[in-house]
Structure formats: structure tokens, C-alpha cells
VEXPAGU-121214 format. One record per atom (N, C-alpha, C, CB): x, y, z. Coordinates in steps of 0.001 Angstrom, whole numbers, plus 524288, in hexadecimal, padded with zeros to 5 digits. Atoms other than C-alpha are relative to their C-alpha. Glycine has a CB too. Layout:
<rs>
XYZ
...
</rs>
This chain:
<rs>
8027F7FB137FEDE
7F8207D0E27D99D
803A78034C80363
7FAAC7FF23802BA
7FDE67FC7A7FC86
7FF2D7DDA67DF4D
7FC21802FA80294
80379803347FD9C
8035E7FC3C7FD2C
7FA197E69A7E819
800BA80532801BE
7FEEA7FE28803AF
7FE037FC377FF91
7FB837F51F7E9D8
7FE8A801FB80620
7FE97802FE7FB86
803D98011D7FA18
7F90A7F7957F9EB
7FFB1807B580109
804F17FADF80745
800DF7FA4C7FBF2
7F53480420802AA
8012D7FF0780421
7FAC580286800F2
800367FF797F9F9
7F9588048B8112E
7FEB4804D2803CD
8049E7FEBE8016A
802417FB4D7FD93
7F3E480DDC81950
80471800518077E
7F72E7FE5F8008C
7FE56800A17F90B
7FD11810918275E
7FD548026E802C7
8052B801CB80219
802D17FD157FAA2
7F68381475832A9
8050B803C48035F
7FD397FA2A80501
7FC0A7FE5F7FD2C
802AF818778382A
801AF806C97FD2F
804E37FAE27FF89
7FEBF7FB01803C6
807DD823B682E7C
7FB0E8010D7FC82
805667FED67FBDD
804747FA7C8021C
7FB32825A582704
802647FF507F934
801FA808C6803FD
7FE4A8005A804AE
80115820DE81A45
8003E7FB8D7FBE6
803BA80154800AF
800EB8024D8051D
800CB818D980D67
804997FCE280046
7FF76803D97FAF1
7FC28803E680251
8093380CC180AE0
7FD967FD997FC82
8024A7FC3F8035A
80235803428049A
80736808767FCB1
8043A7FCD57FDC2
7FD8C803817FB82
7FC2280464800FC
80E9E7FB5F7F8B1
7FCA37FC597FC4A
802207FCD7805C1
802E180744803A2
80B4A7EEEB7EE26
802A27FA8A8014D
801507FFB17F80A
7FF17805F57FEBE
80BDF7E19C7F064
7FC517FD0C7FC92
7FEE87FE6F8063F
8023E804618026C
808417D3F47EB10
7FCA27FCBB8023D
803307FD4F7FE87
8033C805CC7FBB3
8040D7CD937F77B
7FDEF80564805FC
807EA7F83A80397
8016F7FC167FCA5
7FB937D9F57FE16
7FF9B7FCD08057C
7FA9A802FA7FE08
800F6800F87FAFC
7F9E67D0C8809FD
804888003780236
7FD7C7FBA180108
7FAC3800BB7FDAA
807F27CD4F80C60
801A9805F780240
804667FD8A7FB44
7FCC07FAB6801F8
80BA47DB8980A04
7FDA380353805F5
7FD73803667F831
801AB7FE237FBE6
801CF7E078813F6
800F37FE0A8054D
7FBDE800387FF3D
7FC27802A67FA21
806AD7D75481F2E
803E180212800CF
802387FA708002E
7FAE07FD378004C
812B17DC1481BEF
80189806328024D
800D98000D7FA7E
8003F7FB837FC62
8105F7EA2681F8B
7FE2A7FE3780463
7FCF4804597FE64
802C17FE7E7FD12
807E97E754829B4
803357FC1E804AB
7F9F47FFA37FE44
7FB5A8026F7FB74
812BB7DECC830F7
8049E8034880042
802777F9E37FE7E
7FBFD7FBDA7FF22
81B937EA8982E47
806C37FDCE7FD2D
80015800FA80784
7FC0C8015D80231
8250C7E3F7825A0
802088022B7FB31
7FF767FBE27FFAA
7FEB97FA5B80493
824787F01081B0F
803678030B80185
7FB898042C7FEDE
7FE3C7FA8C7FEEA
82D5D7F99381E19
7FD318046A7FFA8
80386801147FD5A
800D17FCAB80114
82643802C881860
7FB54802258037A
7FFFD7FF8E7FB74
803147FD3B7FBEE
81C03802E482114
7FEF57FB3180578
7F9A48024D7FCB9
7FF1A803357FDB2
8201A7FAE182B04
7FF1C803C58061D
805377FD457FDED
7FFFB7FD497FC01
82020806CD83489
7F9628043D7FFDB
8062C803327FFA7
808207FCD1800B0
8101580C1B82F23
7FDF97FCC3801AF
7FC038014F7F9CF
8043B803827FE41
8084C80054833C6
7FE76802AB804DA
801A97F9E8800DC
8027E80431803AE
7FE3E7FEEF83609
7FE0F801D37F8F1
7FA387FE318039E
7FECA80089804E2
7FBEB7FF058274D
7FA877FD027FFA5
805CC7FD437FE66
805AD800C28011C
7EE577FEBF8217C
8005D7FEE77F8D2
7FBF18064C80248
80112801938054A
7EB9D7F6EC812F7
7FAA1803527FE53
7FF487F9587FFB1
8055C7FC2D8018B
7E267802D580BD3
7FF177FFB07FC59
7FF9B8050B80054
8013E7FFCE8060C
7E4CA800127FDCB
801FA7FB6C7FE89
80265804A47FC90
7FDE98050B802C6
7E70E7F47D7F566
7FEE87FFD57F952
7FCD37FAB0802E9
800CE80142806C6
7E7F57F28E7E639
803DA7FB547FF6D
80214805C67FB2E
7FDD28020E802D6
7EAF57E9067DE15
8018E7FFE07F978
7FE727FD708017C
7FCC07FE56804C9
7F2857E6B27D251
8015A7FA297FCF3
8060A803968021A
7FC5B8042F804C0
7F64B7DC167C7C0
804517FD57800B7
80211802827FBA9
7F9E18008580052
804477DEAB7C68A
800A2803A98048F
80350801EC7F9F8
7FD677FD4B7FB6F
80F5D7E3B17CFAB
7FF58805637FE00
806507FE4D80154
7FE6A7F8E980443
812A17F0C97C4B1
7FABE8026F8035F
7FEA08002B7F59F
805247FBA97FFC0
803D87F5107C734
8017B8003780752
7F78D7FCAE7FD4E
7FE5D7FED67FA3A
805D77F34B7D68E
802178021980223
8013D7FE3F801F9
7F9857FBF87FD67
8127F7FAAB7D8A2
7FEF1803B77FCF7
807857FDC17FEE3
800B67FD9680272
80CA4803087CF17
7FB468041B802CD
7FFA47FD217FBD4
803957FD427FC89
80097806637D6ED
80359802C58064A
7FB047FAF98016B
7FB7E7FE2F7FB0E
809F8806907E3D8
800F6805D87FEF9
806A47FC787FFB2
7FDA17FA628012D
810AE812347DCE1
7FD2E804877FF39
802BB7FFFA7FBC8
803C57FC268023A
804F48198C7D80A
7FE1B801FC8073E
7FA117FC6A7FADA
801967FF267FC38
8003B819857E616
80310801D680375
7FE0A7FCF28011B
7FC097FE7B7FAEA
80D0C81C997EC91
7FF8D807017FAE9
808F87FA6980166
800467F8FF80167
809B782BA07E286
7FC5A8034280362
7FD99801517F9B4
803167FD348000B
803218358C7E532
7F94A7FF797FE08
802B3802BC7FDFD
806C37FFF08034E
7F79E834147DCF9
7FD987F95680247
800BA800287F625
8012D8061B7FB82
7F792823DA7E280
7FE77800E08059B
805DA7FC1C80113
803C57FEC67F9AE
7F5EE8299B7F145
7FAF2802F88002D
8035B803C38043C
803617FEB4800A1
7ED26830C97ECAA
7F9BD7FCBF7FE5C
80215802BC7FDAE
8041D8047E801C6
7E439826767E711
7FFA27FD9B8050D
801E27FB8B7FB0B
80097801F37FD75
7E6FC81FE27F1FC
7FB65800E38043A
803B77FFC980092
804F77FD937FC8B
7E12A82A2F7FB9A
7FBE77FECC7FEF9
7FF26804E880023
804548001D801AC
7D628829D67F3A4
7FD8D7F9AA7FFAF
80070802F57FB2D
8022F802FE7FF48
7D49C81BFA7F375
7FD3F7FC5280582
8024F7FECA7FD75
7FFB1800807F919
7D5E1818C0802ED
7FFD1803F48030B
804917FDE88021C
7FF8B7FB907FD53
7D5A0825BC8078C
80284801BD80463
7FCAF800E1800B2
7FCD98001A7FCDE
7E0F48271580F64
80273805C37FCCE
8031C7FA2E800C2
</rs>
């Protein structure tokens, strides 16, 4: 199973969307600050979660959500 994630920062007020295989590992992982990417936003809030089959559809959703019309859904689904 993959997983397509949401992070919410408290810090900047902004969206980190990433996939993984092992959503628990993955979330320790930020939340010990060993991401770069948001290693300097924590704390770091889990708001969305999907799953997926395959990797293709996962990195596939990732991408749709890193558009325009994907943040948009998003808003609308979590309302951020």
C-alpha cells in the first residue's frame, strides 16, 4: 500500500504534500526533523491521508495536488 500525505505547518501556514509506503516511518521522520524539506516548519500537523494500490497512482495523486486545481480540492476538503 502507498500513501499520498497532507502536512499542515504551524509555523509558515503551509502545505507539505509527499507519498510514502510506510506513512508511520515517514511521519517520525518529519517530525524528528530529518526532512530537509521541512525540517525548519515543525511543528507539522498530519490533515490528509489517501491511499493507493500502486506507487504510479500515488506519485500521481502527489502531483495532481502539488496543481492548482489539487490545492484547490484540497482547501475544500480540509479547509485550510
Amino acid at each position: 500500500m502507498y500513501y499520498t500525505y497532507v502536512l499542515y505547518s504551524k509555523i509558515d501556514q503551509r502545505l507539505y504534500i509527499g507519498f510514502t509506503d510506510n506513512l508511520k516511518q515517514r511521519l517520525k521522520m518529519h517530525i524528528d526533523g530529518r526532512v530537509p524539506a521541512t525540517r525548519d516548519r515543525r511543528p507539522l500537523i498530519l490533515v490528509y491521508v489517501e491511499g493507493c494500490l500502486s506507487k504510479f497512482k500515488a506519485l500521481g495523486r502527489e502531483k495532481y495536488f502539488k496543481t492548482g486545481f489539487g490545492r484547490r480540492y484540497l482547501k475544500s476538503r480540509i479547509g485550510f
